[in-house]
C-alpha positions in Angstrom: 102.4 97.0 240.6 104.8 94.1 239.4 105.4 91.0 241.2 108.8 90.2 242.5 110.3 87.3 240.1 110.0 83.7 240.9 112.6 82.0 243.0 115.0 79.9 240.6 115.4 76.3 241.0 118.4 74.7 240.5 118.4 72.1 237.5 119.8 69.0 240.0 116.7 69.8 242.4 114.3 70.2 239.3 115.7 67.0 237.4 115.6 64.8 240.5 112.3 65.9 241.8 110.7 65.2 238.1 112.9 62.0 238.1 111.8 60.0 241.9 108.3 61.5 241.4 108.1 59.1 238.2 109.9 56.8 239.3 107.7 55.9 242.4 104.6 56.3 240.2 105.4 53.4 237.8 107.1 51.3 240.5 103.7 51.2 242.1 102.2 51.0 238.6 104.3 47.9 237.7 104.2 45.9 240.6 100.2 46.0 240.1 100.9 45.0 236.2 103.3 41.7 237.9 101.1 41.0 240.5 97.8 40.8 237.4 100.0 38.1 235.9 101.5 36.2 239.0 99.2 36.7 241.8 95.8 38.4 241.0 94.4 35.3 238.8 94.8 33.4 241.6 93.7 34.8 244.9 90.8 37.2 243.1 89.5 35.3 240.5 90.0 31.6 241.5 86.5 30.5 239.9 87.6 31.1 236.2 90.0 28.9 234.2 93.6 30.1 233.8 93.3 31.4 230.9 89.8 33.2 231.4 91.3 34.4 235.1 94.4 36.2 233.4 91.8 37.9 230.9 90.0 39.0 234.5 92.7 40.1 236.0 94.2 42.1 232.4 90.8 43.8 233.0 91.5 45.1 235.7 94.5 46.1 234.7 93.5 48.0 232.2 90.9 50.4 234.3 93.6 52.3 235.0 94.2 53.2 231.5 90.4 54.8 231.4 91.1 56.3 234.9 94.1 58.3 233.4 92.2 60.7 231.0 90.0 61.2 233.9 92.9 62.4 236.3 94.3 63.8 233.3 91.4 66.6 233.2 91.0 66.8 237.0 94.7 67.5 238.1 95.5 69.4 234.7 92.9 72.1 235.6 94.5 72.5 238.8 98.2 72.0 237.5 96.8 75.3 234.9 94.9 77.0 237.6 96.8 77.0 240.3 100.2 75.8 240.0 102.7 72.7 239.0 104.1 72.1 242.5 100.9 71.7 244.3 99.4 69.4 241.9 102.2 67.1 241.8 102.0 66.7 244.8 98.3 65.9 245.3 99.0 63.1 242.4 101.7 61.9 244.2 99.4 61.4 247.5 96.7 59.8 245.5 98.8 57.0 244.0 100.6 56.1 247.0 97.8 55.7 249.1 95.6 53.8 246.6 99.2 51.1 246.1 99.2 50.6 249.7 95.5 50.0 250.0 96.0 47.3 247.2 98.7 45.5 249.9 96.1 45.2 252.7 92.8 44.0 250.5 91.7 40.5 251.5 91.3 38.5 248.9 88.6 36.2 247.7 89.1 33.7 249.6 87.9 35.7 252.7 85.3 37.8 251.1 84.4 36.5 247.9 83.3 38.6 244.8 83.8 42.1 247.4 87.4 41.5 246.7 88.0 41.9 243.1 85.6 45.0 243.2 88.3 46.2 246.0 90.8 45.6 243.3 89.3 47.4 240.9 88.7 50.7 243.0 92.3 50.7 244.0 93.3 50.2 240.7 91.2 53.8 239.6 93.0 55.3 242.6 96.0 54.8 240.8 95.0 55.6 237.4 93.3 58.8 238.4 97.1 59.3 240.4 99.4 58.5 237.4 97.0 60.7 235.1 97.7 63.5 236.9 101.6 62.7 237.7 103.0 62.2 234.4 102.1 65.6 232.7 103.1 67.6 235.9 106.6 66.1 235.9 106.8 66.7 232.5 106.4 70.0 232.8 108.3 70.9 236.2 111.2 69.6 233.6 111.1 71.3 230.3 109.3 74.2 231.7 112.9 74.7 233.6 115.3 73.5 230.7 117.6 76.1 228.9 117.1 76.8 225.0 117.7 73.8 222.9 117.4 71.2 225.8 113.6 70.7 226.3 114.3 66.9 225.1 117.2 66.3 227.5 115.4 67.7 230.3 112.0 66.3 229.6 113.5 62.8 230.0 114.5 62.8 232.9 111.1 62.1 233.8 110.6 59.3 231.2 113.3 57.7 233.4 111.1 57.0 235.8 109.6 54.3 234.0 112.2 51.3 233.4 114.0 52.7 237.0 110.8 52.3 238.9 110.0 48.6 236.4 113.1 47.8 237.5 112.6 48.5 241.2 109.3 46.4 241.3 111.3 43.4 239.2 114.2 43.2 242.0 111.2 43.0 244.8 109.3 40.2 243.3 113.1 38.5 242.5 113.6 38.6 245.7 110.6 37.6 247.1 110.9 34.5 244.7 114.4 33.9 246.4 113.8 34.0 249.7 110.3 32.8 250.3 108.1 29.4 249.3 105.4 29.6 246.6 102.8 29.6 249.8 104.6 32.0 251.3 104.8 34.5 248.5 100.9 33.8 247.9 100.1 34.1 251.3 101.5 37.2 252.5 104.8 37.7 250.2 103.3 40.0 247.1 101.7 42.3 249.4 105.4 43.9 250.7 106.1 46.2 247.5 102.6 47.4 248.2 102.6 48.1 251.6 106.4 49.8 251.4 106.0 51.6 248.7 104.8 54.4 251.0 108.4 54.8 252.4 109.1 55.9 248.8 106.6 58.0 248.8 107.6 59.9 251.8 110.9 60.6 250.0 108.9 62.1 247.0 106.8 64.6 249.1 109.6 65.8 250.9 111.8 66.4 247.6 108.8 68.2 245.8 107.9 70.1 248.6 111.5 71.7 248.5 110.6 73.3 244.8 109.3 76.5 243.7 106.9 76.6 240.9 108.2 76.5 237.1 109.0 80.2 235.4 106.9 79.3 232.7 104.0 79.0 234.9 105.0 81.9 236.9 105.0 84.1 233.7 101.6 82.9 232.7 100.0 84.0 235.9 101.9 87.2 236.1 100.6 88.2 232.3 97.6 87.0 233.7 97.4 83.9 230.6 94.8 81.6 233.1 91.7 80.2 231.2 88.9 79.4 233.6 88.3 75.7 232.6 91.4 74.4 230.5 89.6 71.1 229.8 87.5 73.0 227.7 89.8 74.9 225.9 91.6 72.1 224.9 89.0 70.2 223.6 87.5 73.7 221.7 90.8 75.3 220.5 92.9 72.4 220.1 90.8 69.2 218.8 92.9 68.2 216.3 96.1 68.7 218.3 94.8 66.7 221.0 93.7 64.1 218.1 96.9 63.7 216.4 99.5 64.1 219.3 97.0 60.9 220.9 97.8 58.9 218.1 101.5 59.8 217.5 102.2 58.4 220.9 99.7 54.6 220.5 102.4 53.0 219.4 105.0 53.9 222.2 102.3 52.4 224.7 101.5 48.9 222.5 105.3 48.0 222.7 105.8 48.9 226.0 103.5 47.0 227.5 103.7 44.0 224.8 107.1 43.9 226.3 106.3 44.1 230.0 102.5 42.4 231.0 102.2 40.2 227.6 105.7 38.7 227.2 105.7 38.1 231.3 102.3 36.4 231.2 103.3 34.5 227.5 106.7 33.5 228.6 105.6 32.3 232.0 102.6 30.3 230.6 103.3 29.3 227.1 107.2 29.4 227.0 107.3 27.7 230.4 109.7 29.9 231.9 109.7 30.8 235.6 109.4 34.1 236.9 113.0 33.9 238.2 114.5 33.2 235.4 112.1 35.4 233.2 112.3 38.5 235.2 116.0 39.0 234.9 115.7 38.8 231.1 113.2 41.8 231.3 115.2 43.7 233.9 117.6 43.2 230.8 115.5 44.4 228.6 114.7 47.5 231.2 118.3 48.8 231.0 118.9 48.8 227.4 115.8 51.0 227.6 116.9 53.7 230.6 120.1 54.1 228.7 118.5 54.6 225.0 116.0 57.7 226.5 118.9 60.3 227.4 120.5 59.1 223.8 117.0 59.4 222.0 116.9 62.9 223.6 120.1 63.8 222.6 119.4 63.4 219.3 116.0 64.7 219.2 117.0 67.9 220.3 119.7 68.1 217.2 117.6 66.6 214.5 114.3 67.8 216.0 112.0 65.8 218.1 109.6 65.2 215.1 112.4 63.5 213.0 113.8 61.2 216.0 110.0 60.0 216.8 109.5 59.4 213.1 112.4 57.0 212.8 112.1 55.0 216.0 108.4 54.0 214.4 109.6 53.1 211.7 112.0 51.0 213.4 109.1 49.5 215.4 107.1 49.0 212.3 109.6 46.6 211.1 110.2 44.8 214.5 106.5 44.0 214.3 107.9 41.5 211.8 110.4 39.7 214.5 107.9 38.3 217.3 107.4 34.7 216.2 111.4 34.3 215.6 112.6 35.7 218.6 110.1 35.2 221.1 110.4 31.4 221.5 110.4 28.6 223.9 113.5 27.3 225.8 115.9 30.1 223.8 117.3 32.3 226.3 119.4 34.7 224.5 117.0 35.1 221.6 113.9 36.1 223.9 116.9 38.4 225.4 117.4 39.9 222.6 113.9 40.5 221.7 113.1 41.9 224.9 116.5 43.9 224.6 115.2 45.4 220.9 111.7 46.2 221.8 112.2 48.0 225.0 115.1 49.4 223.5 112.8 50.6 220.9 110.4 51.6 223.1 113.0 54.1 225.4 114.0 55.7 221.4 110.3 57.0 221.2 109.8 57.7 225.0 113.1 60.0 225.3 112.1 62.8 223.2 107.9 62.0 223.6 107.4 64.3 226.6 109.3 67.4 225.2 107.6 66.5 222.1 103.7 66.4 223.6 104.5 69.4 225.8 105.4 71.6 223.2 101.6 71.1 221.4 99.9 72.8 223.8 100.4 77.1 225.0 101.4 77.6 229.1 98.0 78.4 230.2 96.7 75.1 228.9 99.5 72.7 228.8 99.3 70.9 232.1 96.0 69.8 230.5 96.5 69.1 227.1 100.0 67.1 227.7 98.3 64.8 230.2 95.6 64.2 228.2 97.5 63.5 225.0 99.5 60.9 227.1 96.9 59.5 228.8 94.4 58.8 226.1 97.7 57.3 223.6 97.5 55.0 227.0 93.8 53.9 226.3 94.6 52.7 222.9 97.9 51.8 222.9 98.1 50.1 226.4 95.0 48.9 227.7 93.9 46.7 225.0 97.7 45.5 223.9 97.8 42.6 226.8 94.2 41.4 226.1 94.5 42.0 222.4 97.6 40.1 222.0 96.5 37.1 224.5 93.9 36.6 222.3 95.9 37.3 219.0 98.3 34.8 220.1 95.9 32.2 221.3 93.7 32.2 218.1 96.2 32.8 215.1 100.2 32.8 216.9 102.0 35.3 217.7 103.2 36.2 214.4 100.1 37.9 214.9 100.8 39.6 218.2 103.8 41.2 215.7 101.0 42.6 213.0 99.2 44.1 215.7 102.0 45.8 217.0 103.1 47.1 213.5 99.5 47.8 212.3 99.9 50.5 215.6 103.1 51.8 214.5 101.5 52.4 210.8 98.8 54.5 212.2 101.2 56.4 214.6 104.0 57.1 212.3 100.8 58.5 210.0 99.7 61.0 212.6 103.3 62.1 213.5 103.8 63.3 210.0 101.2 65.1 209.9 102.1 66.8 213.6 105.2 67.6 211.7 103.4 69.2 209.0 101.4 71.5 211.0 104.2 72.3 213.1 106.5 73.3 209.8 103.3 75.3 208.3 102.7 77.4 212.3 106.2 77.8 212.5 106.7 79.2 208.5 103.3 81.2 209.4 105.0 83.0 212.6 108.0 83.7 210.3 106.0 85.2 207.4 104.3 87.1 210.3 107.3 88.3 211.9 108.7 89.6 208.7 105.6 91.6 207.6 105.9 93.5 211.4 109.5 94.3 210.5 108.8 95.7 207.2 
């Protein structure tokens, strides 16, 4: 008996439903990563110095990031088991709910050290969510695109991440424009929280509309299914896993070197304000949403492996430029740092999704694409705004720069070597192919 085929989705349905998925994600992820620098050091962890509050509060931040593989494993063996569409979906839920619970926690003030541990349970909520988002939407895209447009498709979904840092940067403008400093502490930063979960109504209801990928459809009609993909993974595909991890560090050091460090940096030690430093990062944020569709473009003509190679590179050398550029009272020079790093940052992140999803077979690729991502976020993210707090502190922040480029060394090493593999499968298949036809 054959099943009947899948129904088709349309690309614009597909695109946008991998796009405003993402896009609400990170929007709830960013205003968290503001809120650590402006707000969190001050109403949850008002017993510590400045300096060792921010550290507290980066902490916390960075739970998330070891949350992430975690959700990684859960919702990829359900995205591989049962389905894309469903998982998404579930993802979606989890990170909504755990944002708006993060609006409506008191804070120390009312129950003392309960509140920070509050904090931090939220803040899993929505690293377990984003672990399981990112891969999924990933996938919904690439697993739809047309020959020779897995890049251009699977960025649509990397969107999602300077729209939705740019949707938490106009909240927390305005809220600095049209309410007082008490205001904003008292009841102002809890908003974006709270109505985030308007946006994601309008997620569920556009994923709900899909049907589930062909790809996936093929692999359950051929009957592909592994019983615990986790496993498989980690068995079959170790040194996949390994090297894909490391070829994407360095995309997560920059970004969020650009976003939580240079916002707590520029706001303390630059002694900017957050009104006139969040316009330069919004900035910043749209020299990076238009260099992803371009990185993609060109990754799918010269091959994503070559276009990910030569955007580290790039960030290898800008390592070099954080001491000049990133300096006190000069506007259009932090401008144009934050405008080359971020712009840096989207010329990795176009073609990075197509790229990590095309490691991995069907039947375990929900899995191994999230996980990939996910861990890259443990040890390029999490430590990069503690890490370079410290760096700077202690030694400058020419050293903030050798960090950074230190990262790109080791991920331009293990991209190569993806490359390799990749040339050596691919000439293996060939060699294959041609011994059948003889």
């Amino acid at each position: 008996m054959t099943s009947s085929p899948a129904p088709r989705n349309s690309p614009a349905r597909v695109l946008f439903a991998s796009l405003i998925g993402t896009t609400i994600e990170f929007f709830d992820f960013y205003i968290y990563a503001t809120a650590a620098v402006l707000v969190f050091p001050k109403l949850f962890f008002p017993t510590s110095d400045p300096t060792s509050a921010v550290l507290q509060s980066f902490a916390t931040f960075a739970i998330a990031f070891f949350a992430r593989p975690v959700g990684a494993a859960i919702f990829g063996h359900f995205g591989d088991r049962i389905g894309r569409k469903a998982t998404l979906v579930a993802a979606l839920m989890l990170m909504g709910l755990s944002t708006v619970a993060i609006g409506l926690l008191p804070t120390y003030a009312a129950i003392g050290v309960a509140a920070p541990l509050l904090l931090a349970v939220c803040r899993l909520g929505q690293g377990l969510g984003l672990g399981g988002e990112w891969g999924g939407a990933v996938l919904l895209a690439t697993e739809n695109a047309p020959p020779g447009k897995a890049a251009w498709y699977g960025m649509f979904p990397q969107l999602g991440a300077p729209i939705g840092f740019i949707c938490s940067a106009a909240s927390f403008l305005a809220l600095d424009a049209f309410l007082t400093d008490e205001q904003f502490f008292s009841f102002g930063w809890r908003i974006p929280f709270v109505a985030s979960a308007l946006l994601v109504f309008v997620g569920l209801y556009v994923r709900l509309k899909i049907h589930e990928t062909p790809a996936f459809q093929k692999a359950l009609d051929k009957q592909e299914r592994v019983r615990v993909p986790m496993l498989t993974v980690l068995k079959d595909h170790t040194g996949t896993l390994v090297l894909g991890t490391l070829g994407a560090t360095a995309t997560f050091t920059i970004f969020y070197l650009m976003t939580v460090f240079a916002l707590s940096w520029g706001t303390s030690e630059l002694h900017f304000t957050r009104g006139t430093f969040l316009p330069l990062q919004m900035v910043g944020m749209v020299v990076f949403a238009l260099t992803i569709p371009l990185a993609a473009k060109i990754a799918d003509r010269v091959g994503r492996d070559v276009a990910l190679i030569a955007a580290t590179a790039a960030i290898f050398l800008f390592g070099f430029a954080f001491e000049p550029l990133f300096t006190e009272g000069h506007v259009l020079l932090v401008t144009l740092f934050l405008s080359i790093g971020l712009g840096l940052m989207g010329c990795t992140y176009g073609p990075l999704g197509a790229a990590l999803a095309e490691l991995f077979p069907t039947s375990v690729r929900y899995t191994g694409a999230s996980l990939t991502f996910n861990l890259a976020g443990i040890l390029g993210a999490s430590p990069a705004p503690y890490v370079a707090t410290y760096l700077a502190k202690t030694y400058g922040l020419a050293a903030v720069g050798w960090y950074l480029s230190a990262m790109a060394a080791m991920t331009g090493l293990a991209l190569i070597a993806v490359a390799r593999r990749s040339r050596r499968g691919a000439a293996a298949l060939a060699a294959e192919a041609a011994a059948v036809a003889r």
